[in-house]
N, C-alpha and C positions, 0 to 999 in steps of 0.2 A: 405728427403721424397718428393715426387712429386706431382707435384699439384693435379693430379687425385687422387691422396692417400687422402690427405688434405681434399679434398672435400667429398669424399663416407665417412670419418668419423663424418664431422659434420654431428648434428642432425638438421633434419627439423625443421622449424619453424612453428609452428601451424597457423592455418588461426584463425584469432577471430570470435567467436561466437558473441558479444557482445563488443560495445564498445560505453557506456553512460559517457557525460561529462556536467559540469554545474559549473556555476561558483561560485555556493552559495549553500553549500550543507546543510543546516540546514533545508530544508523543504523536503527535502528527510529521514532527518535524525528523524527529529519530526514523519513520517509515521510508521519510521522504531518501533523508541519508544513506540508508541499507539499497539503495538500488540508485544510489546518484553515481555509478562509475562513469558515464557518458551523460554529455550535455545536454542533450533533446528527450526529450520524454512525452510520451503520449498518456493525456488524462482521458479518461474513459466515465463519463455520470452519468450516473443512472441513479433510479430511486433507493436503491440500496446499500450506495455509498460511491466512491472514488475506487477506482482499477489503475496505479499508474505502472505502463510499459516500459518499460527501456531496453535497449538489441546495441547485440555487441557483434561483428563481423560474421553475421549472418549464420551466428553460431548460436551464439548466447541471447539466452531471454530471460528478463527477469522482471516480478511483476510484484505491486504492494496492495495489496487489497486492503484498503480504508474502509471501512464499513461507518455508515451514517451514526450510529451509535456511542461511536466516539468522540461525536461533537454534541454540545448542549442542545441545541438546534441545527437541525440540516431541513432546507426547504429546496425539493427540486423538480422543475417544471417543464417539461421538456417542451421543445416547441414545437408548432403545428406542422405535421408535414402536408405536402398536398396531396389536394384529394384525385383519386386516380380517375384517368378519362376513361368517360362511358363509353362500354362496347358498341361497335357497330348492330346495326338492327341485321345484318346478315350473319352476323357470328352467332353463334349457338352453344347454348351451357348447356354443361351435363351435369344433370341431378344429381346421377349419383356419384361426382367426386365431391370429395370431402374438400370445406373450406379451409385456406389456410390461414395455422395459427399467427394471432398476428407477432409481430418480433416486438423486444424488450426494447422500450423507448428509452435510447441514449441518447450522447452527444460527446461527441469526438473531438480534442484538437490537442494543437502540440504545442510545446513548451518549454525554453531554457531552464532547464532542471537545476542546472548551478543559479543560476538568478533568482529563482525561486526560493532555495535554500538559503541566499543569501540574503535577501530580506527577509526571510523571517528570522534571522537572527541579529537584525539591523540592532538591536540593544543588545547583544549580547549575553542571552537571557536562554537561547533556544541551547542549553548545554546536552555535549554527545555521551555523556556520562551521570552516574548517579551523584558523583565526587564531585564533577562540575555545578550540579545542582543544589550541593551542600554547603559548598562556597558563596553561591550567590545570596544574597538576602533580595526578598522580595518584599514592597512596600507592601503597606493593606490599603483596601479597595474601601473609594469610597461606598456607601452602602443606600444614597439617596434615592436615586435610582430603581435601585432593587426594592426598596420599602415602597417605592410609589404601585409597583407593579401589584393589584390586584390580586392576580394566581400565582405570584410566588413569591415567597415569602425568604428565600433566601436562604432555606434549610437543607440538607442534604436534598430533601425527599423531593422537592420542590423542584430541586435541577435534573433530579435522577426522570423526574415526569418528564419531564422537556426535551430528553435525549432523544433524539432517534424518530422523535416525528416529521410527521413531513405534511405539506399542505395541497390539496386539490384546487386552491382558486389561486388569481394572480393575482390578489386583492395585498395591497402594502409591498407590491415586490417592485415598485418605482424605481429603477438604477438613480435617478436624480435625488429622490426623496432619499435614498438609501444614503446616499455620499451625502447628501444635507445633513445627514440624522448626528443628533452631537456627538460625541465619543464615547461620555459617559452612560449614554440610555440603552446599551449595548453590551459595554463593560459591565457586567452586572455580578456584582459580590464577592469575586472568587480573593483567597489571599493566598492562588499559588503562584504563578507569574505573568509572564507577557498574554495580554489575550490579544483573539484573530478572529476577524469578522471576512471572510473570502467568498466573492462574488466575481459572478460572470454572466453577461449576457447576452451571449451569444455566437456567430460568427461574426469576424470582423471587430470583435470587441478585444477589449485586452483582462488579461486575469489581475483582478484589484485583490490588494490587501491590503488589509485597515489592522495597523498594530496600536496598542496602547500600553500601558505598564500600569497607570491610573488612571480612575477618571479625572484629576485633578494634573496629574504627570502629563510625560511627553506621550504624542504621538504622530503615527505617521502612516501615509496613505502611498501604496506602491500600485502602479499600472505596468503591466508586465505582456509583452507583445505577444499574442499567440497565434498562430499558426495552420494552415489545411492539414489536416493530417496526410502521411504517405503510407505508401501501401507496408500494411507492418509484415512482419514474419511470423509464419503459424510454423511453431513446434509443436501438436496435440498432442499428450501425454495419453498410451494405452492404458485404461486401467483394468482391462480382461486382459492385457497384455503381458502385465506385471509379472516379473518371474524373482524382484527382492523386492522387500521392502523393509526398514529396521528402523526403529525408533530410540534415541538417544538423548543425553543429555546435551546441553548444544557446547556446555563448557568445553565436553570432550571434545567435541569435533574444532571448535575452535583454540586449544590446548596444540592439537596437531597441525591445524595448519600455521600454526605461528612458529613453530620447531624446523619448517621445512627449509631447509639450504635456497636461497635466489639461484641460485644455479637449475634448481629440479624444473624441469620444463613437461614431463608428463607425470601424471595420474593415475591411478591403478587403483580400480575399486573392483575390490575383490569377497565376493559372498560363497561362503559354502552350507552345507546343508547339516543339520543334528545328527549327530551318531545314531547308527542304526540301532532298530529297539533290542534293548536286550543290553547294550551296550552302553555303560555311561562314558563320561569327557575323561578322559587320557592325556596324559602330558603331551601325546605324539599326535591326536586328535589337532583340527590343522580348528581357526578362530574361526570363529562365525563372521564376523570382516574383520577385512584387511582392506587399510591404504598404505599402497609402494608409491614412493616417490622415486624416480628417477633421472640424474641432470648428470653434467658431468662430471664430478668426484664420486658418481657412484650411486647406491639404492640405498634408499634408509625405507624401513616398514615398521608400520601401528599397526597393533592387533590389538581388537576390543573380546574378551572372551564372553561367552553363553551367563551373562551376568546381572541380576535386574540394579544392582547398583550404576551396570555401565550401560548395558544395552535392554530398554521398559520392554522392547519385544524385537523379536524376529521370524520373519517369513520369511522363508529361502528354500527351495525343495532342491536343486540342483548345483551344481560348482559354476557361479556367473563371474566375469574379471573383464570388463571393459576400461580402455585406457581414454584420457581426456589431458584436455593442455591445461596444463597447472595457472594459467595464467588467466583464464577461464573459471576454474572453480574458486579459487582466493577470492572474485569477487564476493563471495558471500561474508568474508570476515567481518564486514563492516555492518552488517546486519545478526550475526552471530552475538555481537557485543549486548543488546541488547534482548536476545533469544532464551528462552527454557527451553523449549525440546526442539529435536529437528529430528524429521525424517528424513530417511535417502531411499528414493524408490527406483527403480530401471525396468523396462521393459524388455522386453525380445529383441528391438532394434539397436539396443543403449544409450537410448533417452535416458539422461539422469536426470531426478526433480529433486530438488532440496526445497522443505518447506519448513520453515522456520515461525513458529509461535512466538508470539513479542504479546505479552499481556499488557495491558492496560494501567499504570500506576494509578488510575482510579478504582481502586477493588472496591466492590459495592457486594460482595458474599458470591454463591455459585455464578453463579451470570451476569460477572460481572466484564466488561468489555474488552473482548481479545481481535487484534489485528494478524494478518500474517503476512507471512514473504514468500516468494515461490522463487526456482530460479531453475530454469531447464536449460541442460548443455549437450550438446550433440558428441557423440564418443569418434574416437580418431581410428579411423578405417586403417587399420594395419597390415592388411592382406594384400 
């Protein structure tokens, strides 16, 4: 066969769409878990990081905003779309409408959220806990690799550079070259644990992960099917709409819903407004929230009072109390676990958002890299 033959058979090698690495993937993985209640999940990339969605009976939406930052290197390159056909020579433009802006170049597809989660704790390494993490001993990383590199040196400062860029050519984003690359030139220094090298290129491609624990240690390469995306569910949250909004500690809020009876099937989130002026808080003065629980042995109620130890702040100008399926809001617990503060906002129509802060266990001083969780639930029409 000749070489010319040889070559028009092989198949092209994809350009990557995506190619995030990090060398400690358990706080990517803890993001993943706080919205893993349903199987299917839609990734959303863009240059600013990962949005992943998950919908629960066309009620519940809940989303993880990944931001690029939290991985040592995120490179993402969105691909060409096509160019639009030229107007007819009869059509006619008007000067003076304004051009439109163009939209934020993503890329959409969908994906078994449990499979996902799953291998990335293929070693055992991705712990849901701090205590899980305390347990594990992590090997140390060979460090050849890293001394070979040039521009980093291996030092804090070195990685902290590295975070959060992103690249404008397609130059080294070879999917073949990428899966070629050794384990170790990639794995570079860290001595926290499992590191994650996650690429994708495209549609029709599947989402790879490249785990290792050493460069010397085991690893392992997952290809994981994904998906067209389907028409998701827009709950817009108003935020001229807003009539609460109350900022908390998230122990609290997760303190309560672990107390609540299996039985309690609605929700009752209940805001009242500060004592009029002139007036301070009174024992008979009603809490600034309330959550009722109610199933069938009865109502059990949490009241957080006008407190900066419990509540960091509250907006509420009027008496608001919209009820929801308790079965529905618990999904946040699992994402609580890992939370400092949470908000509860509601609008006019009783949109609830719960947004939950999950910082970063890499503190690097004020700016150092915080993720968060959203979770909007539609309230239960009573009337």
């Amino acid at each position: 066969m000749s070489q010319s033959q040889a070559t028009s058979e092989e198949e092209p090698s994809p350009l990557l769409v995506l190619s995030a690495y990090t060398t400690d993937l358990r706080h990517f993985t803890n993001l993943l878990r706080g919205v893993s209640f349903e199987k299917r999940a839609l990734f959303d990339l863009t240059a600013g990081g990962i949005v992943v969605t998950v919908e629960e009976a066309r009620t519940l939406l809940a989303f993880a905003f990944i931001r690029n930052d939290i991985f040592d290197e995120y490179i993402y390159i969105p691909m060409e779309e096509p160019e639009p056909e030229p107007q007819s020579s009869q059509e006619t433009v008007d000067e003076d409408e304004e051009p439109t802006p163009p939209r934020p170049k993503r890329t959409l597809f969908e994906v078994n959220l449990s499979t996902v989660i799953d291998c990335l704790n293929l070693f055992g390494t991705a712990g849901t806990s701090a205590s899980a993490v305390k347990k594990h001993r992590f090997k140390g990383w060979n460090q050849s690799a890293q001394d070979s590199d040039g521009d980093d040196d291996g030092t804090e400062d070195g990685s902290a550079s590295r975070r959060g860029r992103t690249s404008k050519s397609a130059s080294g984003m070879n999917a073949s070259a990428s899966a070629n690359t050794k384990i170790d030139q990639f794995m570079s220094g860290s001595t926290k644990g499992t590191a994650l090298r996650m690429t994708y290129a495209g549609p029709g491609h599947p989402l790879v992960l490249h785990l290792a624990e050493s460069s010397s240690g085991p690893a392992a390469t997952c290809e994981i099917v994904t998906y067209d995306p389907e028409p998701a569910l827009e709950l817009p949250f108003d935020s001229d709409a807003m009539i609460m909004k109350m900022i908390l500690k998230s122990s609290w809020l997760q303190d309560a819903l672990s107390e609540l009876h299996p039985s309690c099937d609605k929700l009752t989130i209940i805001g009242n407004p500060p004592p009029a002026p002139g007036r301070g808080p009174t024992l008979t003065a009603p809490p600034r929230l309330r959550i009722k629980a109610t199933g069938t042995f009865g109502t059990t109620e949490m009241d957080y009072p006008n407190d900066k130890e419990v509540l960091e702040s509250c907006e509420c100008d009027t008496h608001v109390s919209f009820t929801y399926r308790t079965s529905h809001v618990v999904r946040v617990a699992r994402a609580l676990q890992h939370s400092t503060k949470t908000s509860v906002r509601i609008d006019e129509g009783g949109l609830l958002s719960l947004q939950l802060i999950i910082p970063s266990p890499r503190m690097r001083g004020p700016k150092a890299a915080e993720a968060f969780t959203e979770f909007r639930c539609l309230a239960i029409d009573e009337s």
